[in-house]
C-alpha positions in Angstrom: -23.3 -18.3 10.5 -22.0 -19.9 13.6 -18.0 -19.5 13.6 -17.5 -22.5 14.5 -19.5 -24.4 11.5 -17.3 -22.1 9.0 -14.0 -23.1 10.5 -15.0 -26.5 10.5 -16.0 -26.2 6.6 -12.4 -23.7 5.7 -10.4 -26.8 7.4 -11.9 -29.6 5.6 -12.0 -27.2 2.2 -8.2 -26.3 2.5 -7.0 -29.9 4.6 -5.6 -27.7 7.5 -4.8 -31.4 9.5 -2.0 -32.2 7.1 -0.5 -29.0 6.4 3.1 -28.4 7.5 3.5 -24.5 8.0 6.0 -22.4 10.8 5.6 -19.2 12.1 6.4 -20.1 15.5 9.8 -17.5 15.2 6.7 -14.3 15.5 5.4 -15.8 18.3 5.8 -13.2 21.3 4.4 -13.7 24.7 1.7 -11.5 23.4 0.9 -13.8 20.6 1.1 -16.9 22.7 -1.5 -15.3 25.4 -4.0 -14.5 22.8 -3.9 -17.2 19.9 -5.9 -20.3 19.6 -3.7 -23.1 21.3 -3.8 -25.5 18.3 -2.0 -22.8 16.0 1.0 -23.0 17.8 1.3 -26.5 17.4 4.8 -26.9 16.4 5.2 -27.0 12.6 1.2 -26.7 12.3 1.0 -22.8 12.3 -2.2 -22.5 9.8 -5.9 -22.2 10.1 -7.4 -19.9 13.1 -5.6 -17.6 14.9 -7.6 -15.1 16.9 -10.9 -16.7 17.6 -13.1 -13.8 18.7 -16.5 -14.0 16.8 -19.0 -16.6 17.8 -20.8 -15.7 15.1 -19.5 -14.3 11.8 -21.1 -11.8 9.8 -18.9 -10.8 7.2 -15.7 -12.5 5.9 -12.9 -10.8 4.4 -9.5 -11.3 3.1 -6.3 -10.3 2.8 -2.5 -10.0 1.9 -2.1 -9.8 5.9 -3.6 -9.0 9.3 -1.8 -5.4 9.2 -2.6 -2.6 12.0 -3.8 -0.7 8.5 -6.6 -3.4 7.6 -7.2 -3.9 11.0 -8.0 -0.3 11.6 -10.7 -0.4 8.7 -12.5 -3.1 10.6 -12.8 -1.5 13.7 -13.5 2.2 12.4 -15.9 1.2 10.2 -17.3 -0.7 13.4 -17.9 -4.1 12.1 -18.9 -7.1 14.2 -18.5 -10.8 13.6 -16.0 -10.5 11.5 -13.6 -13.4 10.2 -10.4 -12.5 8.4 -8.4 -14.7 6.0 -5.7 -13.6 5.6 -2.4 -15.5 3.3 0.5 -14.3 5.6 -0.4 -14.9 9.6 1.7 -12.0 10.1 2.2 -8.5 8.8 4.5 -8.1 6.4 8.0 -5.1 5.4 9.0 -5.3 2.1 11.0 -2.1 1.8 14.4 -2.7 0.4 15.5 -3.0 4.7 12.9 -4.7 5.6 12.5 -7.7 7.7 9.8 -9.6 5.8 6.7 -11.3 8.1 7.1 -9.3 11.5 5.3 -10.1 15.1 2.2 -8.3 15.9 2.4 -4.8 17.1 0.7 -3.8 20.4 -1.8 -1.7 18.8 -3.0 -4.7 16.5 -3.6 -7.1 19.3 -5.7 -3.8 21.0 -7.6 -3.6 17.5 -8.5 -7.5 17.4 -9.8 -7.6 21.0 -11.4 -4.0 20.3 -13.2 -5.2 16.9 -13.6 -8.9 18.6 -11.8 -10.1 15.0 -11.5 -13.6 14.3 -8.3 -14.6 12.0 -7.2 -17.3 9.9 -4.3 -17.9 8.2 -4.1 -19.9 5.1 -0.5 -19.3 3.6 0.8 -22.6 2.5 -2.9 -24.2 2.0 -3.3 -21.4 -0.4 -0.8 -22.1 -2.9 -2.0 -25.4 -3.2 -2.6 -26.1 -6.7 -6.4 -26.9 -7.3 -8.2 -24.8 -10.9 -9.2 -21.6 -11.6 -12.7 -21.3 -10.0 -11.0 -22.4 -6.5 -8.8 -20.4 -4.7 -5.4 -21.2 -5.5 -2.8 -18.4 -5.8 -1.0 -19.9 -9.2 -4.4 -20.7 -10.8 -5.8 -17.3 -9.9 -2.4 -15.2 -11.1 -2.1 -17.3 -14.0 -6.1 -16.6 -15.5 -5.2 -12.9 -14.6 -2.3 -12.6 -16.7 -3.9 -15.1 -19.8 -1.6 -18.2 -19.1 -2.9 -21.4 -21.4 -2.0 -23.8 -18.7 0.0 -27.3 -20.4 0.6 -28.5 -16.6 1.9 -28.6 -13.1 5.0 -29.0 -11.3 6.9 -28.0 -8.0 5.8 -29.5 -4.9 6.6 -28.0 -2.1 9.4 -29.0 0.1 7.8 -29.6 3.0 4.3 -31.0 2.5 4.9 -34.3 -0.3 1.8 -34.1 -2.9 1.5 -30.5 -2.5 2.1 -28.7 -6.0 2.1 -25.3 -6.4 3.6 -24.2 -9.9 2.1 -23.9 -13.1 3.6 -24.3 -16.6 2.0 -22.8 -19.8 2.3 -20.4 -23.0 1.6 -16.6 -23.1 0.2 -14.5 -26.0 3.8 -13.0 -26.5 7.2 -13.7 -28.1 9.5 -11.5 -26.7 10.8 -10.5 -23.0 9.9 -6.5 -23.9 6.6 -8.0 -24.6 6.4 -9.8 -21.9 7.5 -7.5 -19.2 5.0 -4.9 -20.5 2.4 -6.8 -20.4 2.3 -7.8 -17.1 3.3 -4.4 -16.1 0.1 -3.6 -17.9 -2.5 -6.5 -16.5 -0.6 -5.8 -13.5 -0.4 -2.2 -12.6 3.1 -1.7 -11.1 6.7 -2.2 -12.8 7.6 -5.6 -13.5 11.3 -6.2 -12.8 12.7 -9.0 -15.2 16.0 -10.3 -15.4 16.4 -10.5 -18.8 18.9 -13.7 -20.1 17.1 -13.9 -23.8 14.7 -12.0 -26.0 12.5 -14.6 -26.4 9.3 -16.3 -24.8 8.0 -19.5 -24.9 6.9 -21.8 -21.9 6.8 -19.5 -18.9 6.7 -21.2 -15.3 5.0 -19.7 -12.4 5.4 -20.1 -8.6 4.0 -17.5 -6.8 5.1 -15.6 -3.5 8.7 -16.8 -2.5 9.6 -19.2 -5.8 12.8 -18.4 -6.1 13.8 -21.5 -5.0 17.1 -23.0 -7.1 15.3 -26.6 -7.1 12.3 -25.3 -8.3 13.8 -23.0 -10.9 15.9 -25.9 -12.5 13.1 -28.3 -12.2 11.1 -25.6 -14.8 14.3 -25.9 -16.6 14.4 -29.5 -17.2 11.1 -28.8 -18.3 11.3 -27.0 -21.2 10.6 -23.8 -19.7 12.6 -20.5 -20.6 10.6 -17.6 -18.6 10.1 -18.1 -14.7 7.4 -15.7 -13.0 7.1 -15.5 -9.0 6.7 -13.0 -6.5 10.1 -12.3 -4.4 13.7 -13.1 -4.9 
């Protein structure tokens, strides 16, 4: 398929045009040599990237454009390949870490090397849509068996944009709870534990912990808040 017909459809699909998203902080002399102009729009940092594939071939996604996934591309010695990836950068999260960090030299080498296209979709993602749509809360709450009773948090920055999700779980109890996500799951489940019981659990994924959005889950109803890092 001709890149260019696919970006066109991934823009319309996620509204790229009125998405307000930064990243401009990773931007290195590197980044600003190689990226498609109209990502560094400031305050419009989503959509394509790296625009190397005239034609793409095989799409795949990702957490982020790391050297690690990048390497797999190019040893594996695929052409025409698109990337989506959630975070436009890759990303620390040891207990030092930094969080999103600028691209290494040796990732720009493996996107010019593999001639990878990459786009970026980390606010558009979250965007509340259903469960057969990509949408991170949607998608994490079908995983873990959420009966979804509504929506709430939008997101500071881009009015109309909701990305939370408010429902019941088939458990009573926090011990339930955190073992059962540990379970569905398939790493520990750290919970800060205020109460033994369950009842209406909120969810905003990636970086919720946000004190609005934590006491607007509050006010409604809610007792059990789920989301990614604090």
């Amino acid at each position: 398929m001709k890149s260019s017909e696919l970006i066109a459809k991934l823009d319309q699909a996620f509204s790229i045009a009125d998405i307000f998203d930064q990243w401009h902080w990773n931007f290195d002399d590197e980044f600003k040599k190689r990226a498609v102009p109209k990502f560094m729009i400031p305050s419009h940092n989503t959509g394509l990237m790296f625009d190397y594939a005239d034609e793409v071939n095989h799409i795949y996604t990702a957490f982020s454009p790391s050297t690690f996934v990048l390497e797999q591309i190019v040893k594996n010695g695929i052409k025409g390949v698109l990337l989506v990836v959630k975070h436009a950068f890759d990303w620390d999260g040891s207990s030092k870490g930094k969080g999103c960090m600028p691209f290494s030299l040796r990732a720009y080498q493996l996107i010019e090397e593999g001639q990878i296209s990459i786009y970026s979709l980390h606010t558009p993602w979250d965007r509340n849509r259903n469960d057969t749509f990509v949408s991170t809360a949607y998608g994490f709450a079908k995983k873990i068996g959420l009966q979804i009773e509504g929506e709430f948090a939008e997101e500071p920055d881009n009015p109309g944009l909701v990305l939370g999700l408010i429902g019941t779980l088939p458990v009573e109890t926090i011990d339930e709870f955190q073992e059962s996500l540990t379970t569905t799951l398939g790493y520990p489940v750290k919970v800060l534990k205020k109460h033994d019981h369950v009842n209406k659990v909120a969810i905003v994924t990636g970086g919720g912990f946000i004190p609005s959005l934590i006491q607007e889950a509050i006010n409604l109803g809610c007792d059990t808040y789920i989301t990614g890092i604090i």
